[in-house]
N, C-alpha and C positions, 0 to 999 in steps of 0.2 A: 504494500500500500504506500503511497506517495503522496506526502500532506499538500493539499492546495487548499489556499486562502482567498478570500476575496476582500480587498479593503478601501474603504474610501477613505482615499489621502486629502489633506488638505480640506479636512472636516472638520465641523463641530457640533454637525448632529445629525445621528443617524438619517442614512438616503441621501446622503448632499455630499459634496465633496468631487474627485475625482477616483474613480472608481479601476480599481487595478488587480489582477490575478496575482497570486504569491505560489509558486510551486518549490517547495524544500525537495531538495532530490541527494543523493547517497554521494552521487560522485557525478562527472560527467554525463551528459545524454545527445544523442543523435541527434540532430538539428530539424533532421525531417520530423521525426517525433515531437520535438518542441512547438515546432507550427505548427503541426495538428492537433496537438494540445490550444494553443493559441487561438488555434481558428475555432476551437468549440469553442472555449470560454467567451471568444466575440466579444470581448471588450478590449479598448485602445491599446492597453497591452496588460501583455504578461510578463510575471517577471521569473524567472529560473536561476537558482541559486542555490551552490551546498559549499562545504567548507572545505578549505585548503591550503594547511599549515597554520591557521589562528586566523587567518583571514576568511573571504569568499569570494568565489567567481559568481559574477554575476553577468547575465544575459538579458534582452528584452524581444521581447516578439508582437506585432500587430497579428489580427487576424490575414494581416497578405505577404508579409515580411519581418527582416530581424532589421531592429536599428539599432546604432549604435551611442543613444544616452537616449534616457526615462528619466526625468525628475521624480515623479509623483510614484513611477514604478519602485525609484529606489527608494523612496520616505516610507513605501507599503512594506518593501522587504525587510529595512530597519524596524520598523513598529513589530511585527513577525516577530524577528530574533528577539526583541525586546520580550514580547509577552510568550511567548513558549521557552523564555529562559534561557536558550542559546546563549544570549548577551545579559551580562548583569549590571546595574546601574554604574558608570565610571567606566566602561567599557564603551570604545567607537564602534563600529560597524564598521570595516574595510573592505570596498569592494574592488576586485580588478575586472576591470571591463573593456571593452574596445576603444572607449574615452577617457582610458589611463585608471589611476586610482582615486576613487569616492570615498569621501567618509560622513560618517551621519552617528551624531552623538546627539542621547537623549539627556534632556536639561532638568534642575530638579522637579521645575514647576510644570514638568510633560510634555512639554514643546521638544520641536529636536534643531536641532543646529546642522546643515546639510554643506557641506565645502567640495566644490565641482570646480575642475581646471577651467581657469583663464582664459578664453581663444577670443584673443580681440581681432576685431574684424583686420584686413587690409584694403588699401584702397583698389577696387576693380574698376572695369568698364559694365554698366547696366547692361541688362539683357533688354534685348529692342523691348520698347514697349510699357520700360517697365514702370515711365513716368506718368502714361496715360492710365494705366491701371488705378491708381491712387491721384490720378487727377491734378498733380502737383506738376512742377518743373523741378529737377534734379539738380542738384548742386553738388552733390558729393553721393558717392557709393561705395561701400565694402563690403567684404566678403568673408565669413569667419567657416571654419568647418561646418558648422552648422545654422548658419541665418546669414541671411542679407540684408545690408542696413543702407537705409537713403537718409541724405540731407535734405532737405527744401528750402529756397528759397520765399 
């Protein structure tokens, strides 16, 4: 049997929140297997994670693909370790992930504290179009691993 959780991150009460799968797994799993886990669960993502030397590897999956960083998936796998005791209060979470290493430390007052690498954007050239989209005139664009950022005018 293979623990999966369901949690709405970024809650403060029950059904609200952002809504994320937690799957504790033994050791590594086949990726095909993961997405079809993913793709039943049908929500924005899932997250898959077991332990690996005091740390954990951690993965994320849509129901169509695997990306590579989940905010809200990592807040759910922390809360997880937190409350089935994996993790004990004064203990980070460490994840290695495809977007380097996360950590997520829960605070006294329940909140957690979440630290994700840096990737400031660089300056690029816009993709045609991309000023009309948002109805602005561009000034400035960059590009970070994962987001595109415009200035306006």
């Amino acid at each position: 049997m293979i623990p999966l959780f369901q949690v709405d991150a970024f809650a403060d009460a029950l059904f609200t929140g952002n809504p994320a799968a937690v799957c504790l797994l033994n050791g590594p799993a086949e990726a095909t297997w993961m997405q079809s886990v993913a793709a039943e669960m049908n929500l924005s993502e899932t997250a898959f994670l077991y332990q690996d030397d005091g740390d954990y590897r951690l993965r994320w999956f849509t129901p169509e693909v695997e990306v590579d960083l989940c905010g809200h998936a990592t807040l759910a796998s922390a809360h997880i370790l937190y409350e089935t005791g994996a993790l004990s209060d004064g203990q980070s979470a460490r994840f290695h992930t495809a977007s380097g290493l996360l950590t997520v430390q829960r605070n006294d007052d329940g909140s957690f504290t979440m630290d994700f690498p840096a990737t400031p954007p660089e300056e690029t050239k816009p993709p045609p179009g991309l000023g009309d989209v948002f109805g602005i005139e561009l000034v400035w664009t960059g590009r970070s691993p994962f987001d595109i950022f415009v200035g306006s005018g």
